[in-house]
LOVOTOR-686886 format. One record per atom (N, C-alpha, C, O): residue in one letter; x, y, z. Coordinates in steps of 0.2 Angstrom, whole numbers, padded with zeros to 4 digits, always signed. Layout:
BEGIN
AXYZ;...
***
This chain:
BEGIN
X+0206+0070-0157;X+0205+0077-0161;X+0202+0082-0157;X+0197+0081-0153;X+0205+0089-0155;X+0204+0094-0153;X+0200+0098-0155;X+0202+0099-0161;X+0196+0103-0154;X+0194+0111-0157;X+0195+0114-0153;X+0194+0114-0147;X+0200+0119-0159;X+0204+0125-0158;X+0199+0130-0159;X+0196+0130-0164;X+0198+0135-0154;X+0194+0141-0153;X+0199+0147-0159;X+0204+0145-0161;X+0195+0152-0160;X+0199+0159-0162;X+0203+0160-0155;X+0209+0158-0155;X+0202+0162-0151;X+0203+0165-0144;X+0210+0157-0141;X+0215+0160-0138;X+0211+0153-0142;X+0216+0149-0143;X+0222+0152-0147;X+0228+0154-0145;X+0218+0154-0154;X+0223+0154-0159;X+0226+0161-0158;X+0231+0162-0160;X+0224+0164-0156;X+0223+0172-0155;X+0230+0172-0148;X+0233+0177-0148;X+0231+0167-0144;X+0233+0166-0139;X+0240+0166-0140;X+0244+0170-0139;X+0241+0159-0144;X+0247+0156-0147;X+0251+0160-0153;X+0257+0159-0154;X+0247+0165-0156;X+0251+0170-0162;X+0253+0177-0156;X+0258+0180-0157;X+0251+0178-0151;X+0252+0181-0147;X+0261+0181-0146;X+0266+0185-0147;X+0260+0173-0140;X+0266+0172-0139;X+0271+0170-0143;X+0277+0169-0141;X+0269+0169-0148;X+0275+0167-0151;X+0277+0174-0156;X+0283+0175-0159;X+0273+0179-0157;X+0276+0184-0160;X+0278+0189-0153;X+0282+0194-0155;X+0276+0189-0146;X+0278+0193-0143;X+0272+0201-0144;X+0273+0206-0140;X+0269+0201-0146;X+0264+0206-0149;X+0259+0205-0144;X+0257+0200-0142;X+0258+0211-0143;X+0251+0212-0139;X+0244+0207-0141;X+0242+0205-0146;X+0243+0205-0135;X+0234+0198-0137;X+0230+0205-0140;X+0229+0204-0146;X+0227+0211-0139;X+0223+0215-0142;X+0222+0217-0149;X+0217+0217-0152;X+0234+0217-0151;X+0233+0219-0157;X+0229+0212-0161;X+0224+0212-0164;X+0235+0207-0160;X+0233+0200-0162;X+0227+0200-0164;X+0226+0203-0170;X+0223+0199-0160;X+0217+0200-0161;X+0210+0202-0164;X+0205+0200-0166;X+0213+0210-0165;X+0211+0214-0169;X+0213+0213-0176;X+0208+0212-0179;X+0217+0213-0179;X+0221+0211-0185;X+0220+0203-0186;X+0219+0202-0193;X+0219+0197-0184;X+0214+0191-0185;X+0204+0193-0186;X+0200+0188-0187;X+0202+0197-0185;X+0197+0196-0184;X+0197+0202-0191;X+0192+0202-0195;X+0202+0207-0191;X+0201+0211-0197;X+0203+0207-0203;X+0201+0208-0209;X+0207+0201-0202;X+0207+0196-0208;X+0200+0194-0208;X+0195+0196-0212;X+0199+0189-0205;X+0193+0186-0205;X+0186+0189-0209;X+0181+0186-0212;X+0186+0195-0208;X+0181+0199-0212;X+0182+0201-0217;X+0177+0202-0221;X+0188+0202-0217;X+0190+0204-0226;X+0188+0198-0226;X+0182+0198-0224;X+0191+0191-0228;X+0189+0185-0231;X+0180+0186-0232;X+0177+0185-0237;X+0177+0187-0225;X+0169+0185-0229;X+0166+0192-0232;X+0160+0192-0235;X+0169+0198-0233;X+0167+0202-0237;X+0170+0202-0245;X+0167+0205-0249;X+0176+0197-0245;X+0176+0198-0253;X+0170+0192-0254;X+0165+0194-0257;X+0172+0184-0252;X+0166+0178-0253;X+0160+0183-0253;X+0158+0184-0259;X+0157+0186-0247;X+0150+0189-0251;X+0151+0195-0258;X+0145+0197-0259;X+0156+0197-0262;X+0155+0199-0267;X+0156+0194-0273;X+0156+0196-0279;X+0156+0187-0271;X+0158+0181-0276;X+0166+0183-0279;X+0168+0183-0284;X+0168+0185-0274;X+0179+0184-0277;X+0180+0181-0273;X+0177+0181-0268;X+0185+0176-0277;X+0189+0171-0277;X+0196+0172-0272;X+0200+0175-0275;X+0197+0170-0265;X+0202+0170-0263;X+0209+0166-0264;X+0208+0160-0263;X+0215+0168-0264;X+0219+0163-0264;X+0225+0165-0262;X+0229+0169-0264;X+0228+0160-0256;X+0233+0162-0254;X+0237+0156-0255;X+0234+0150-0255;X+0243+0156-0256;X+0250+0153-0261;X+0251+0149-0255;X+0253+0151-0250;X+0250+0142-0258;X+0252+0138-0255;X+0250+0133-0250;X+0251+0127-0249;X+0245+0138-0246;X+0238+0137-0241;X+0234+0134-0244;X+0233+0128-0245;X+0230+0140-0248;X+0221+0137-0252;X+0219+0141-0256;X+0222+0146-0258;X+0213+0139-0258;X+0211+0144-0263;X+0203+0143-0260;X+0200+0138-0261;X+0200+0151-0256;X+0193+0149-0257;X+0189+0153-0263;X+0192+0157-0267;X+0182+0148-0264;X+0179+0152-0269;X+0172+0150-0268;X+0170+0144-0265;X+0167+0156-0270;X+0158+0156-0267;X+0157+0150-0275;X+0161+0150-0279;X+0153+0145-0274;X+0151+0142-0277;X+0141+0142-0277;X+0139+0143-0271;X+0137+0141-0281;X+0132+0141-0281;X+0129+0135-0281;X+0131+0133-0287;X+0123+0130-0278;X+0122+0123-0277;X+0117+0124-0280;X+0114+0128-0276;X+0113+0122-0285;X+0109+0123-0288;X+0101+0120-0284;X+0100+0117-0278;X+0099+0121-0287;X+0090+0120-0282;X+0087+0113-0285;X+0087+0112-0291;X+0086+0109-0280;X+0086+0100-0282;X+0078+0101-0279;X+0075+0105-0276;X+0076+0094-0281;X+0071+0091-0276;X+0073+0085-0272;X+0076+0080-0275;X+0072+0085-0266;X+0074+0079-0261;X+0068+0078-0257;X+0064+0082-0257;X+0070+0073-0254;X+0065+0066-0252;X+0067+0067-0244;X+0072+0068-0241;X+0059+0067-0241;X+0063+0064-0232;X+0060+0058-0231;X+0055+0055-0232;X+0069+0057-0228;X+0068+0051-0228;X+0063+0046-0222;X+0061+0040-0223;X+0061+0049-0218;X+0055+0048-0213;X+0049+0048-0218;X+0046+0043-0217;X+0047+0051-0221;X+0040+0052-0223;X+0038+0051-0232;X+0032+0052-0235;X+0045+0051-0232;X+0045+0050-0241;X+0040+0056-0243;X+0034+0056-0246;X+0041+0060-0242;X+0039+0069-0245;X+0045+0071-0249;X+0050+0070-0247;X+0043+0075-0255;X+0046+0077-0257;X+0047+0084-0257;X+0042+0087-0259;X+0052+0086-0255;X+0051+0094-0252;X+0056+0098-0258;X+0061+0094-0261;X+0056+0104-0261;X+0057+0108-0263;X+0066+0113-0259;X+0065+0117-0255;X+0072+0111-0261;X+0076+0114-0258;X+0080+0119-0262;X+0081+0117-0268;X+0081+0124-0261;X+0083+0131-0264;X+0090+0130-0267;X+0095+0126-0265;X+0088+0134-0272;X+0099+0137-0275;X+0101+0140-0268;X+0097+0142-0264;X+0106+0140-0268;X+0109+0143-0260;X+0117+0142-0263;X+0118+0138-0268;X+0122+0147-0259;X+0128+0149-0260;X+0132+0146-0255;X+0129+0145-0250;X+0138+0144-0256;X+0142+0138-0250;X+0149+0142-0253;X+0149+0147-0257;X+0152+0140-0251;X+0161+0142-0250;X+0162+0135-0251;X+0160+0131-0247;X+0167+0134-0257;X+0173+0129-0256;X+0178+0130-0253;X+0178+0136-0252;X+0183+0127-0252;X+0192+0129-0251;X+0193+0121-0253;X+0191+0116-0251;X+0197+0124-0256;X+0206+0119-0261;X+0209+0118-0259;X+0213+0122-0262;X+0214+0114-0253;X+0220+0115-0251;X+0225+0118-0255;X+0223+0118-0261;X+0229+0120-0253;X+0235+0122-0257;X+0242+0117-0257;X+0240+0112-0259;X+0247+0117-0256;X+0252+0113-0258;X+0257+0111-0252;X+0259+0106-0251;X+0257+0117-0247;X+0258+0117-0238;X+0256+0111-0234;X+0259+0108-0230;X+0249+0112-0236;X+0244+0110-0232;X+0242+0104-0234;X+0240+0101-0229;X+0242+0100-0241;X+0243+0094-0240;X+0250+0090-0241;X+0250+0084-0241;X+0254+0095-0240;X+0260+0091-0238;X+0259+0090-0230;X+0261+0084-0227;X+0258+0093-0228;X+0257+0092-0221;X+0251+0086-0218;X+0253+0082-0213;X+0247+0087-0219;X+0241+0084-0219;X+0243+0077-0221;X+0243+0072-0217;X+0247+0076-0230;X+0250+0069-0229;X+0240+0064-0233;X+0234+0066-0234;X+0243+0060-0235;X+0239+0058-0238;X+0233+0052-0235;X+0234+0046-0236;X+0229+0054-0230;X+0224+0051-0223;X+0219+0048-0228;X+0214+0046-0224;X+0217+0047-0232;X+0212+0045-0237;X+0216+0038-0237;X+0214+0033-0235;X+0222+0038-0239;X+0225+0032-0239;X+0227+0027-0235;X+0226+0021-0236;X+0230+0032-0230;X+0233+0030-0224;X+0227+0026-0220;X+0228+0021-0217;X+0222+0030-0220;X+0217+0027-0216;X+0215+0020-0220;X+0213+0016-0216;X+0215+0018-0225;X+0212+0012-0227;X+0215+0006-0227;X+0213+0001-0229;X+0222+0008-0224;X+0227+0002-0224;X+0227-0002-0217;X+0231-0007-0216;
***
């Protein structure tokens, strides 16, 4: 398993559209901010076929550490899910399975 940087990907949409790395670039990172500036207004994004992200809110629990058996106090806090969409687990392929056999 590899990790793929932005600056990778940014690389790769480059050559294969023939486009400037600057523009590329610019225009991925202008995506990437729209995306966290709708999430921080709580909208829902969805792109057909891909995924669907949405801010989800984790409610405020009490847990245990597990070294010292204290019980600490952990906050509501705000996460992002994403949903695959219909592309991407076709592609993906079904590894939950695949792997147990």
């Amino acid at each position: 398993m590899a990790t793929i940087t932005k600056k990778e990907l940014i690389d790769r949409i480059a050559e294969q559209t023939q486009a400037k790395r600057v523009v590329v670039k610019r225009v991925v990172q202008s995506f990437l901010d729209e995306i966290i500036d709708e999430l921080s207004q709580n909208n829902r994004l969805e792109f057909r076929d891909f995924g669907v992200f949405e801010v989800r809110t984790r409610e405020a629990r009490i847990a245990q550490n597990p070294k010292t058996l204290e019980r600490v106090n952990v906050p509501a806090k705000r996460t992002v899910k994403f949903k695959m969409g219909r592309l991407m687990k076709e592609k993906l392929g079904d590894t939950a399975n695949s792997a147990a056999e």
